[in-house]
KESE-405177 format. One record per residue (C-alpha): residue number from 1; chain; x, y, z. Coordinates in nm, 3 decimals. Layout:
<recs>
resi,chain,c1,c2,c3
NUM,A,X,Y,Z
...
</recs>
This chain:
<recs>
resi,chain,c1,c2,c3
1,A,-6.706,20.303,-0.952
2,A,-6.749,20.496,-0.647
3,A,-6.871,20.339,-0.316
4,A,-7.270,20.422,-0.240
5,A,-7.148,20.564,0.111
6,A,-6.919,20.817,-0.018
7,A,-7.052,21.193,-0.122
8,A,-7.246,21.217,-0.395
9,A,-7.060,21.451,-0.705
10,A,-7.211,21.613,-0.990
11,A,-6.946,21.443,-1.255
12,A,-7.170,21.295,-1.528
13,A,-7.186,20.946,-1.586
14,A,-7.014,20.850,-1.894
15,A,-7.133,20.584,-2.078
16,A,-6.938,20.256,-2.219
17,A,-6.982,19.968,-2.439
18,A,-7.011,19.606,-2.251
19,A,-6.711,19.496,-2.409
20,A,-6.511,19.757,-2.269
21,A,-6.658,19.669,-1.925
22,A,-6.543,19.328,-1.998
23,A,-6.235,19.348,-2.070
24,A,-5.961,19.378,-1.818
25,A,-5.779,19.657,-1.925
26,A,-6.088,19.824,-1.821
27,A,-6.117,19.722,-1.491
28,A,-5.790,19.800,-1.436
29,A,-5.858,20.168,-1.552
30,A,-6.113,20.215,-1.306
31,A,-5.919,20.044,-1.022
32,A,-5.646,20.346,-1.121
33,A,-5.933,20.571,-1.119
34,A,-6.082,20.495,-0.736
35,A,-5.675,20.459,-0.623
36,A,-5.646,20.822,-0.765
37,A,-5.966,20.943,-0.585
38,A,-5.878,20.776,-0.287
39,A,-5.516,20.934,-0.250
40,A,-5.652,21.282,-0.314
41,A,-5.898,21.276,-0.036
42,A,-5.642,21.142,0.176
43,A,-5.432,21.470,0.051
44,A,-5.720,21.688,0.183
45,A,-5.703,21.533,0.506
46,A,-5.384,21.585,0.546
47,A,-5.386,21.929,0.438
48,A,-5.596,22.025,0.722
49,A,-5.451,21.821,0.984
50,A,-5.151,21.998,0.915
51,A,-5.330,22.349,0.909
52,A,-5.456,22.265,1.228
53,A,-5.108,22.114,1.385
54,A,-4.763,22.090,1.336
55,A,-4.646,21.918,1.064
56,A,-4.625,21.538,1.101
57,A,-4.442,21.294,0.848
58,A,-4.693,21.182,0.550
59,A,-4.788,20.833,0.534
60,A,-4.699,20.605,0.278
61,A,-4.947,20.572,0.032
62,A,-4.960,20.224,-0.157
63,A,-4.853,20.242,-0.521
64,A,-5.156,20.163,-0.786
65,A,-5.101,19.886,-1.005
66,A,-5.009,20.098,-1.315
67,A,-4.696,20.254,-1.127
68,A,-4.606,19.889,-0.979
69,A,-4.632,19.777,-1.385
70,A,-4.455,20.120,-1.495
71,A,-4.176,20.037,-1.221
72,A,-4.136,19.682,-1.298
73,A,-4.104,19.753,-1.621
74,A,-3.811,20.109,-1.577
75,A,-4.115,20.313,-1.634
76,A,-4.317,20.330,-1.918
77,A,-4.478,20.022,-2.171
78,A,-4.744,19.970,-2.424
79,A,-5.066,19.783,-2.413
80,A,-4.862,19.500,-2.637
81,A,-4.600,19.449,-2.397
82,A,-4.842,19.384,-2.085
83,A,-5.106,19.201,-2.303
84,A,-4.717,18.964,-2.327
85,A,-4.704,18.922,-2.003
86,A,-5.080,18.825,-1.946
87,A,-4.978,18.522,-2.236
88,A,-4.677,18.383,-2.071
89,A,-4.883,18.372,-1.697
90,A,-5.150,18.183,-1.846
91,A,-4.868,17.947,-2.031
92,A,-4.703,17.874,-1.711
93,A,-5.084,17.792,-1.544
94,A,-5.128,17.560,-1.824
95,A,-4.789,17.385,-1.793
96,A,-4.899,17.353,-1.387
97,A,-5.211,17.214,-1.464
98,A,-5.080,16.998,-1.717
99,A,-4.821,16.848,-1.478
100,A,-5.031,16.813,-1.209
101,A,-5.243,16.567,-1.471
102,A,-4.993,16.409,-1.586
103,A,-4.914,16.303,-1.210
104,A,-5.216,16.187,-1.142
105,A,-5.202,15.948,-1.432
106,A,-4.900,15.802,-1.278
107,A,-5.061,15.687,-0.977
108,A,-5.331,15.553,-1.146
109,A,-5.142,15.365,-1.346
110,A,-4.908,15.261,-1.021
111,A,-5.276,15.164,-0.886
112,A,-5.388,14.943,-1.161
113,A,-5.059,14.792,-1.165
114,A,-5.031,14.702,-0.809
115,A,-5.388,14.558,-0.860
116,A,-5.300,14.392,-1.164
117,A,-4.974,14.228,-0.973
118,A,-5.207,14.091,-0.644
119,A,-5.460,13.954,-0.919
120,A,-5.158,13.719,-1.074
121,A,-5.032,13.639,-0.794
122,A,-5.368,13.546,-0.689
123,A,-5.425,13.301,-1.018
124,A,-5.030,13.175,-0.998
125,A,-5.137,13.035,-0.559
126,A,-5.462,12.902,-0.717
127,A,-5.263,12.738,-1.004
128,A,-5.032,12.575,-0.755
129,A,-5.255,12.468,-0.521
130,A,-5.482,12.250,-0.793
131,A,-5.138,12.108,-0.924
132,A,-5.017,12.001,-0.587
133,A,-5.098,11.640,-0.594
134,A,-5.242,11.619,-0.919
135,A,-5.130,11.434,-1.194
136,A,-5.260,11.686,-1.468
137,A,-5.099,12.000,-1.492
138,A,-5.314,12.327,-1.569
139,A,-5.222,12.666,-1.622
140,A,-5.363,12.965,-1.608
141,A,-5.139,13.183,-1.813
142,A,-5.400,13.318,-2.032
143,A,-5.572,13.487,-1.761
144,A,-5.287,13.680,-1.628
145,A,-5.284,14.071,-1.655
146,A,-5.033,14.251,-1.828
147,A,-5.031,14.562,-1.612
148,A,-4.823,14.475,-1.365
149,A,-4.449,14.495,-1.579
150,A,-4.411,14.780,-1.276
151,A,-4.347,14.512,-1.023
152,A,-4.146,14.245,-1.202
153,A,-3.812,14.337,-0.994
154,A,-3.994,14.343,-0.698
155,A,-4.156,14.014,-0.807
156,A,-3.868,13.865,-0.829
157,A,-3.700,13.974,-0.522
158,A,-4.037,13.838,-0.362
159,A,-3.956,13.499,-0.540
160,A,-3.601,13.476,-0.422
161,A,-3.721,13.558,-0.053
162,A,-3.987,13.297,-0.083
163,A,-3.764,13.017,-0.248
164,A,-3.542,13.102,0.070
165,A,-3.806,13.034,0.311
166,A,-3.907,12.714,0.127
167,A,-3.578,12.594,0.129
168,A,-3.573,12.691,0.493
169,A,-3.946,12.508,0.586
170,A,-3.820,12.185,0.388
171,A,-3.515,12.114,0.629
172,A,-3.742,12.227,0.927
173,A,-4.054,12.063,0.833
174,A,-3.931,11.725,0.717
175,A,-4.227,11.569,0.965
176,A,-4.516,11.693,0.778
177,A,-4.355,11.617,0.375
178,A,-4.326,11.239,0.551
179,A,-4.667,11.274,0.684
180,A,-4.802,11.345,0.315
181,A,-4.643,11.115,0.154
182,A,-4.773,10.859,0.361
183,A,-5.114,10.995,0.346
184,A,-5.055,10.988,-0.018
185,A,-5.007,10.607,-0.040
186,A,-5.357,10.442,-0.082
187,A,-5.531,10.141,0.099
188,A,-5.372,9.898,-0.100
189,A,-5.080,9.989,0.088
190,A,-4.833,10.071,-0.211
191,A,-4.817,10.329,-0.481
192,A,-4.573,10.494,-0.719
193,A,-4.432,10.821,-0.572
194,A,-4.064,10.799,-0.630
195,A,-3.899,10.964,-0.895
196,A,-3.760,10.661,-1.054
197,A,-4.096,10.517,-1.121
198,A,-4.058,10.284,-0.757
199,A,-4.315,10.144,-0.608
200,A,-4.296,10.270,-0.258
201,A,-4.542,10.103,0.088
202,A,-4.623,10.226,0.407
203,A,-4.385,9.988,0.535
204,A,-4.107,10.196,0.321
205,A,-3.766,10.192,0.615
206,A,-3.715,10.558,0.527
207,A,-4.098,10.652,0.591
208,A,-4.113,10.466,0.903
209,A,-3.793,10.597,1.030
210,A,-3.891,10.957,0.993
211,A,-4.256,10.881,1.122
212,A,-4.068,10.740,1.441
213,A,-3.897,11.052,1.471
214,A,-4.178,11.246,1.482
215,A,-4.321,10.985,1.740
216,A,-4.020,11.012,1.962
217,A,-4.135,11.436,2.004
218,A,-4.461,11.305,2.106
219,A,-4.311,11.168,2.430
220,A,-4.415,11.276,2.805
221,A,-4.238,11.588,2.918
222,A,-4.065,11.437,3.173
223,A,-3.852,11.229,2.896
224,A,-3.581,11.428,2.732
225,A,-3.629,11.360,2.375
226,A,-3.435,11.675,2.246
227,A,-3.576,11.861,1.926
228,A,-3.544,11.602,1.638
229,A,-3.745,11.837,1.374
230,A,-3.404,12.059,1.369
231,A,-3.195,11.769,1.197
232,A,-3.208,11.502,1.006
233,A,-3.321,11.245,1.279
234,A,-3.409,10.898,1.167
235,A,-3.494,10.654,1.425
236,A,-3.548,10.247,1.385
237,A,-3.859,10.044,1.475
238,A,-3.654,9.813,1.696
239,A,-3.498,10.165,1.886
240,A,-3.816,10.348,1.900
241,A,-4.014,10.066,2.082
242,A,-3.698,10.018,2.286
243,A,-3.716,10.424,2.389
244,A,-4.110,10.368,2.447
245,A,-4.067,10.085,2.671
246,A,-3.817,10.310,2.824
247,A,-4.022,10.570,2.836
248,A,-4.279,10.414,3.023
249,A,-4.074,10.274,3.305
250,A,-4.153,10.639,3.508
251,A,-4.526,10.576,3.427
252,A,-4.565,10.268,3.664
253,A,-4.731,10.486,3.944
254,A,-4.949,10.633,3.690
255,A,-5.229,10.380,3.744
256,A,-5.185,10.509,4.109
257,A,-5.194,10.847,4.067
258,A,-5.507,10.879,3.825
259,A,-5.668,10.616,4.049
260,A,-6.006,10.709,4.259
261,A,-5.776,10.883,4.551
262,A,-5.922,11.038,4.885
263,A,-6.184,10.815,4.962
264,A,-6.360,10.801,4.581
265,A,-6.355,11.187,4.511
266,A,-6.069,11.225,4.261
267,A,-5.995,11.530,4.045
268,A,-6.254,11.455,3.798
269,A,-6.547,11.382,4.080
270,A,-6.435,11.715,4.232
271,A,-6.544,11.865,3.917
272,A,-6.831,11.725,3.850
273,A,-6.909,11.800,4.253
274,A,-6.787,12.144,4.196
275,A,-7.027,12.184,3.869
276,A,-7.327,12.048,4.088
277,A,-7.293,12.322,4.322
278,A,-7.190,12.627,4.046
279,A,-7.554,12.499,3.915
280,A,-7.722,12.582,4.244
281,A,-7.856,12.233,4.297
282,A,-7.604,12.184,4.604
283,A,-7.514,12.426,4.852
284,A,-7.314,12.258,5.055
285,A,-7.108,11.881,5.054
286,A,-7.026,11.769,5.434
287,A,-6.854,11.482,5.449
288,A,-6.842,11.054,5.397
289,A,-7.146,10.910,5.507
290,A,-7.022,10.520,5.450
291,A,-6.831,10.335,5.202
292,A,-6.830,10.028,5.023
293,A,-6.688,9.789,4.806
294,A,-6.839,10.006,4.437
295,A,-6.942,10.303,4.569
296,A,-6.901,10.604,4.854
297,A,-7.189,10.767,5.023
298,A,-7.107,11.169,5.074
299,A,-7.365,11.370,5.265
300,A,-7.479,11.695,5.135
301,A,-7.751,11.996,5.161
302,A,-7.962,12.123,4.855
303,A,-7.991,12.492,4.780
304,A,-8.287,12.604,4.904
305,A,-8.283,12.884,4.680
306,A,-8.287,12.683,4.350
307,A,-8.585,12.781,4.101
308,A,-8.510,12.527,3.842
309,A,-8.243,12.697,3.644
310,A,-7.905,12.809,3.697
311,A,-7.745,13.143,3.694
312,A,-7.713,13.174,3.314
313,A,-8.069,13.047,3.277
314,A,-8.049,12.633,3.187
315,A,-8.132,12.391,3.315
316,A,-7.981,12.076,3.496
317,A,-8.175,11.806,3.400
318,A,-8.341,11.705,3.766
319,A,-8.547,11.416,3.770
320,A,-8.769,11.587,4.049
321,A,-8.978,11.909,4.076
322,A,-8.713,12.231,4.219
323,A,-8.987,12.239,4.513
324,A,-8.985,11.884,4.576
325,A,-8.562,11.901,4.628
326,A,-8.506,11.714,4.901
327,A,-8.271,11.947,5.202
328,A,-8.052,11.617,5.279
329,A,-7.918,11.487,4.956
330,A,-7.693,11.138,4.962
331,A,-7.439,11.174,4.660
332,A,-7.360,10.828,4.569
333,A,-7.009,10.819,4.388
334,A,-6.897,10.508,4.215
335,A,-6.517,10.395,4.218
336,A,-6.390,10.445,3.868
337,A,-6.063,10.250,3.911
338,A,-5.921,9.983,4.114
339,A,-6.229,9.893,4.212
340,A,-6.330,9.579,4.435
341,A,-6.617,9.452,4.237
342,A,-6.491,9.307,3.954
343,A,-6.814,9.108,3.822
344,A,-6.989,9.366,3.692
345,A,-7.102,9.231,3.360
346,A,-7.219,8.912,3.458
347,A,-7.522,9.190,3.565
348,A,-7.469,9.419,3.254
349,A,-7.376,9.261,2.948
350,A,-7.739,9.002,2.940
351,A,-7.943,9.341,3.027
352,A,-8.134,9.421,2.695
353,A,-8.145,9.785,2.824
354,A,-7.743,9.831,2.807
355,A,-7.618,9.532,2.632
356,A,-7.550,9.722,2.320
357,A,-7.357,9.976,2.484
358,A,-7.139,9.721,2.704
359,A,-6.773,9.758,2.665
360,A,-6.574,9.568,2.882
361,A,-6.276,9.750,2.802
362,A,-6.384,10.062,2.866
363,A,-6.371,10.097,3.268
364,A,-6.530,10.464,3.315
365,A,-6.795,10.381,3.036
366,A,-6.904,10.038,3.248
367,A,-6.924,10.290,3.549
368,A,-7.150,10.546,3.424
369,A,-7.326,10.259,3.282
370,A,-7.373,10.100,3.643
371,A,-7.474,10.441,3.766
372,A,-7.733,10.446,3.499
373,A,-7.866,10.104,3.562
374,A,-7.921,10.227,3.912
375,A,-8.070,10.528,3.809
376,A,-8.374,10.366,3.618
377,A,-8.371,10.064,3.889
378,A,-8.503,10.322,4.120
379,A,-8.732,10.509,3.940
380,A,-8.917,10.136,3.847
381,A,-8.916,10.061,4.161
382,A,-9.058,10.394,4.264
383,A,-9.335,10.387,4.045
384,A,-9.501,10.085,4.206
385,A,-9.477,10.210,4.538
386,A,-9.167,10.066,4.710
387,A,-8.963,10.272,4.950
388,A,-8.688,10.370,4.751
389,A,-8.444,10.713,4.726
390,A,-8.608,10.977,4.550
391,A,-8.342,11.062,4.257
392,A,-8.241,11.397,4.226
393,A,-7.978,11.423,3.926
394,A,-7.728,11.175,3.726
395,A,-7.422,11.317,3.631
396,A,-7.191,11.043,3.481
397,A,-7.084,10.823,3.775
398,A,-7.237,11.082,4.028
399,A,-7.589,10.996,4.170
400,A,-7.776,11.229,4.371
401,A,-8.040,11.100,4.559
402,A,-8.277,11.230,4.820
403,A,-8.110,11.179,5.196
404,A,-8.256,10.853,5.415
405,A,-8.214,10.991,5.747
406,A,-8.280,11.265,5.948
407,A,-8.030,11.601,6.049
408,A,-7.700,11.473,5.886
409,A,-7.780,11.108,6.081
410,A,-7.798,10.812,5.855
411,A,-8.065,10.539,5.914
412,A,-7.920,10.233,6.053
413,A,-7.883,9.900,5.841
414,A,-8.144,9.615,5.889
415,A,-7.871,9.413,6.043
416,A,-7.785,9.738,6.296
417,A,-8.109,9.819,6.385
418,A,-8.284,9.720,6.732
419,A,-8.611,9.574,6.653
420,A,-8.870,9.461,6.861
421,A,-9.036,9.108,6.791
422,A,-9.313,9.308,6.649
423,A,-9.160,9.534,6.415
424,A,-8.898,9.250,6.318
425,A,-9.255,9.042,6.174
426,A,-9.362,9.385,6.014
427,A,-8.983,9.411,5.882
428,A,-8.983,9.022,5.754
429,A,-9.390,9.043,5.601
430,A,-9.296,9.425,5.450
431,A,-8.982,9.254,5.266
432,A,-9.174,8.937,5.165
433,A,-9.437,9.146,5.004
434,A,-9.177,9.401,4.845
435,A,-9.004,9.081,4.674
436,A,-9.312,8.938,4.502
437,A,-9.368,9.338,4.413
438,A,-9.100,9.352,4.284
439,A,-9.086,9.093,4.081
440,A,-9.455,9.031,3.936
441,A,-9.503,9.455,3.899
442,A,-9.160,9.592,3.836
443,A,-9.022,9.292,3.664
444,A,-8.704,9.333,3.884
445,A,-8.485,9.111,4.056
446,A,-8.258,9.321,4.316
447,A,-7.974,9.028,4.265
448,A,-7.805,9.180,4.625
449,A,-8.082,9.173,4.794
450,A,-7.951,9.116,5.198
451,A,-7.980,9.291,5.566
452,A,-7.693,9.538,5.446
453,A,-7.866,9.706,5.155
454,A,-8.209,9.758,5.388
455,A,-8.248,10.069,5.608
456,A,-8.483,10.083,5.880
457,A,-8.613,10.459,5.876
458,A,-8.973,10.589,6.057
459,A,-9.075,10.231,6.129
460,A,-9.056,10.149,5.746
461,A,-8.779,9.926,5.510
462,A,-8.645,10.165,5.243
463,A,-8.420,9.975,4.944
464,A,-8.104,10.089,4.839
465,A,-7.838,9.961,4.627
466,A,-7.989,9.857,4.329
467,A,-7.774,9.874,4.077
468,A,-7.708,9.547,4.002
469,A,-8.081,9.452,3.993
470,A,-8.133,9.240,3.648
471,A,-8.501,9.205,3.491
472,A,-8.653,8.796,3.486
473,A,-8.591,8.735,3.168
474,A,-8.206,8.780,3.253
475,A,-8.005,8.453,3.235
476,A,-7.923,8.442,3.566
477,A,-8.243,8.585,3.758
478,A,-8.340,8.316,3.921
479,A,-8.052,8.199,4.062
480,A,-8.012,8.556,4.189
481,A,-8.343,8.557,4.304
482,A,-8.297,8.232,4.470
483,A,-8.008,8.392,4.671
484,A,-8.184,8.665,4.773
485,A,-8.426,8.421,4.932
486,A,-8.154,8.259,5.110
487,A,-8.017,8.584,5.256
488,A,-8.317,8.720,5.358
489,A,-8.405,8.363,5.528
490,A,-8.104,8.338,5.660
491,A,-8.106,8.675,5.860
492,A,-8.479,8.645,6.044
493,A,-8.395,8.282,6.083
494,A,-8.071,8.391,6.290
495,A,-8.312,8.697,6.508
496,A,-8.531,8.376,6.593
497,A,-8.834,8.457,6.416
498,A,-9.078,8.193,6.380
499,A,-9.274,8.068,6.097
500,A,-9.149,8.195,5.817
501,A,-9.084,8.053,5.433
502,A,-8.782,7.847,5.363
503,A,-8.553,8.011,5.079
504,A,-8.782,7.769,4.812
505,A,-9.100,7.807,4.970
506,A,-9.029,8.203,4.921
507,A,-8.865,8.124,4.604
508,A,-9.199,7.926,4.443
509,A,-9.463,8.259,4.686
510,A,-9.259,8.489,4.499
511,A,-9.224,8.312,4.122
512,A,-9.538,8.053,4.185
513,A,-9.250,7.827,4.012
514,A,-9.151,7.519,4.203
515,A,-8.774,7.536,4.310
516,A,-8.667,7.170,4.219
517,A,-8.842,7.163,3.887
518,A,-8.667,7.483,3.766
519,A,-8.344,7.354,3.981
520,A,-8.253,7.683,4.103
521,A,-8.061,7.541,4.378
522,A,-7.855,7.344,4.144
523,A,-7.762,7.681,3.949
524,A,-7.659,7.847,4.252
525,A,-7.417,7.629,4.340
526,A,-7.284,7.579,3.975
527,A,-7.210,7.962,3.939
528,A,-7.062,7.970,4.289
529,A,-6.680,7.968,4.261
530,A,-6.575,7.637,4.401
531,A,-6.249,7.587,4.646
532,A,-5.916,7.714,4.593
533,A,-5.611,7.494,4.539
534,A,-5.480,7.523,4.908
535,A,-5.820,7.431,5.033
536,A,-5.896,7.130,4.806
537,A,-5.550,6.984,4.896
538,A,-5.535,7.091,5.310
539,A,-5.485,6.788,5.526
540,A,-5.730,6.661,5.751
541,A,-6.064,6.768,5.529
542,A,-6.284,6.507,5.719
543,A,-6.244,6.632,6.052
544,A,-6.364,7.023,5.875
545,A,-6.751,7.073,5.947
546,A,-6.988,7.091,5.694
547,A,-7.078,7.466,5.747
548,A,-6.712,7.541,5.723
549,A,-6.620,7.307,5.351
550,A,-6.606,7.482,5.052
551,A,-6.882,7.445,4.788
552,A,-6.797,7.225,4.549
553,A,-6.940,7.184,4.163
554,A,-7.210,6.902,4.225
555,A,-7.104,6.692,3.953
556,A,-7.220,6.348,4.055
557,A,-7.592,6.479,4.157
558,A,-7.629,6.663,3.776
559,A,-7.461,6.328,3.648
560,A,-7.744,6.113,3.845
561,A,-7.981,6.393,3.787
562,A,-7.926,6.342,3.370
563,A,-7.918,5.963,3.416
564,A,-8.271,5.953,3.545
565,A,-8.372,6.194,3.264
566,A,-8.284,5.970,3.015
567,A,-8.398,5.654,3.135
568,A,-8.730,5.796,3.204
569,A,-8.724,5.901,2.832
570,A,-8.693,5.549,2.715
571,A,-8.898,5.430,2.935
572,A,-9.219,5.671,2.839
573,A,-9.083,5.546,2.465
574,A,-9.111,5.195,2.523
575,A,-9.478,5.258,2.635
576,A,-9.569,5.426,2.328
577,A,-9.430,5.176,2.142
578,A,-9.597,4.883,2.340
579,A,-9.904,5.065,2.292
580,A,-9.866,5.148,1.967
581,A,-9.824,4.716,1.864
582,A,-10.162,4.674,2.077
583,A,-10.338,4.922,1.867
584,A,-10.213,4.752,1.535
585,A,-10.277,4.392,1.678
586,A,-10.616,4.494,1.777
587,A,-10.690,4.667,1.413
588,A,-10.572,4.326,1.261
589,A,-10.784,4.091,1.478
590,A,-11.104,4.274,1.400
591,A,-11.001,4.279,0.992
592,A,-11.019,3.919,1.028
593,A,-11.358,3.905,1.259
594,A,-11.564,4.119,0.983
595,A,-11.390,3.889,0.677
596,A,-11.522,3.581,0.837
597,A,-11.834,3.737,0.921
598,A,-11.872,3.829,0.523
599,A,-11.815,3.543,0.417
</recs>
């Protein structure tokens, strides 16, 4: 066919069946045809270039495909021979595509047999892991695949490797075989594990010795135990509390070194400090404000910029309002270890509040309990009125409480402050009154109650140290409330104020109990620790004054004391009984009267 661009030419169309346009010997006649055109206009051109110039070299023209078949084949061949050659092409295509099938069956079947291989191994780990420890074997042969016969040299190479590294584990890892085995052996403390049928215990020599290897690795750094996991290391119970003990010898400063160090604030109350002011409650911590024999007083300013939450957005559990923060805080930090006050749960362990949770033998868990008793001691107190801290936060043994004093100065003690005669009666009456508060409203004794745990601050007394306060129905709350009574006497008595209460008369204003019916002055002195050996046996004890002597347990006044009890017992019994014979003599004489007076 001729291109629609070209000249038209009057050649008549000749016509043609559709198979012959089908078929490719066809289409191959016309490409001839248009190649044949095509070089003969290109002859034409040529022709008159060359009429118009020199002659120039012709082109190459490019051969049709009959002349490259009539080449290719040393001229001349019939329609059989090329319809041949069409055959063996398409024969060669097929064999291609055939190939090319069959390779992609191989990986398939490569594919399903890898899958078919990670699928048993998958049911072979599960089978071992159920037979560990059991005494029932299962299997799980039936569901294994068959596919993966691909993979059973590499399966066993895999084997080999893995028996190699078992082998390898078991003289490495001797420490955790002992450890199961011992696990293994039930509360009754024996069991059958050995081969033999042998009833092996936890106390077995050859468990123990391992386990005490493995014990030995466990030591502190600074004792050179070697590596005893890389060879058969079995150590004794008699050497391996030898090497302890031995051990422990370079430990005997360690009570020292994780004691409360610089003045209360060790490592772990720097944290906590450190958290305090990472939570924006703090800004600032300037120094010790006092100290004493539970507790040290640090001085410190509130951030003034505090909304209530922290940086990430929680909050820090304050006890007060973020716009009622006090700017002076007092951070109250109590001694963890080697502490001074060792008496602690004579005031803890009768408490109904904590005596659940008392453990003498945890220290730091008796601390933040203190702390915690203090804690809710104020906030009683608070609630009726007294002049107490405000508290700000609890964390652990750290209280935070609001600041009594004024720009970074403390206020001064009741026994440091200069009173007047007038403000020393207001001082005395205030106390009185906050007493018999204290105890008929906030059903609190303060148990330490004395001129060193009352500040004098804007004409007012303000309570502090109230940790050890106990409630009334404590064992010992009278007796502490006795003392109090005594101390507080004591003091105003010694400043040479006049008329005020005697330690009973306070004790029965406060209690409306009488002192010497309830003997609280008797308890006192019986849970006061009496003289030492070197004082009871000094020479020359009568020429001591009384103030100076010892107390002493006052055995013969109890003794008396009981004595009178009991006679005055028999005494009210002998009455009853004396009128008890009256009444029956009486009953009998008129019987007789109203018999004679029948008859």
């Amino acid at each position: 066919m001729t291109s629609p661009w070209s000249k038209g030419s009057n050649e008549p169309v000749q016509t043609a069946s559709l198979a012959d346009i089908m078929s490719e010997q066809y289409a191959h006649k016309l490409h001839d045809k248009e190649l044949k055109q095509q070089q003969q206009i290109e002859k034409r051109k040529q022709q008159q270039q060359q009429q118009q110039s020199p002659p120039v070299a012709a082109a190459p023209t490019s051969p049709s495909y009959s002349d490259v078949a009539s080449t290719s084949r040393d001229g001349s061949q019939g329609e059989q021979e090329q319809w041949e050659d069409y055959r063996i092409l398409l024969e060669e295509q097929a064999k291609a595509e055939e190939e090319e099938a069959e390779s992609d069956a191989v990986i398939a079947q490569m594919l399903q047999s890898q899958f078919d291989h990670e699928y048993n191994e998958e049911l072979r780990r599960i089978e071992r892991q159920q037979n560990k420890q059991s005494k029932v074997t299962i299997t799980l042969n039936k569901f294994l695949r068959s596919g993966d016969a691909e993979f059973l040299h590499d399966t066993e190479a895999v084997s080999e490797d893995e028996d190699e590294l078992e082998r390898q584990k078991h003289d490495w890892d001797r420490f955790e075989t002992n450890e199961k085995m011992l696990d293994a052996i039930p509360k009754c403390g024996f069991t059958k594990l050995d081969k033999d049928g042998e009833m092996i215990t936890k106390h077995d020599p050859q468990l123990c010795e391992v386990r005490n290897a493995q014990r030995v690795m466990s030591f502190p750094p600074e004792f050179p135990t070697g590596d005893g996991a890389c060879f058969d290391m079995k150590l004794s119970n008699k050497v391996f509390n030898q090497l302890k003990a031995y051990s422990r010898r370079g430990r005997a400063d360690r009570k020292e070194k994780m004691a409360t160090a610089e003045m209360g604030v060790d490592a772990a109350t720097r944290l906590l400090l450190y958290k305090l002011i990472n939570n924006q409650i703090l800004e600032q911590i300037n120094g010790i404000i006092s100290t004493g024999k539970e507790a040290v007083i640090l001085h410190a300013n509130s951030d003034a910029n505090y909304t209530g939450n922290n940086e990430n957005g929680h909050g820090n559990a304050l006890l007060v309002a973020p716009e009622l923060l006090p700017k002076e805080c007092a951070i109250k930090v109590f001694k963890t270890t080697l502490n001074e006050f060792k008496q602690r749960d004579r005031y803890i362990k009768d408490d109904f509040r904590f005596k659940d949770r008392f453990s003498k033998q945890n220290n730091r868990t008796v601390i933040n309990m203190w702390a915690e008793k203090e804690m809710h001691n104020l906030m009683r107190m608070q609630a009726i009125g007294l002049n107490v801290p405000d508290v700000v936060v609890l964390k652990k043994h750290v209280l935070v409480m609001r600041f009594i004093g004024d720009n970074h100065n403390a206020a001064p003690k009741l026994k440091d402050a200069r009173l007047s005669v007038a403000e020393l009666s207001c001082a005395y009456e205030e106390i009185v009154a906050a007493m018999h508060k204290m105890y008929n409203e906030a059903k609190l004794v303060h148990a330490d109650l004395s001129e060193y745990n009352i500040l004098w601050f804007e004409g007012k007394c303000w309570f502090i140290d109230v940790a050890q306060s106990v409630e009334p129905e404590h064992p010992s709350a009278l007796e502490f409330l006795m003392r109090d009574c005594a101390n507080i006497v004591n003091f105003f008595d010694k400043r040479g104020l006049a008329n005020i209460y005697s330690k009973e008369q306070l004790f029965e204003f406060i209690t409306a109990l009488n002192a010497e019916t309830h003997n609280a002055a008797m308890l006192e002195r019986i849970h006061t620790r009496g003289a030492s050996i070197n004082q009871a046996t000094v020479p020359n004890q009568l020429e001591c004054p009384d103030e100076l002597k010892p107390l002493e347990y006052p055995f013969e006044l109890a003794w008396e004391k009981s004595q009178l009890d009991r006679q005055q017992a028999k005494q009210l019994q002998l009455k009853e009984e004396e009128e008890n014979g009256q009444q029956k003599d009486n009953k009998d004489v008129d019987k007789s009267q109203t018999a004679k007076c029948v008859q």
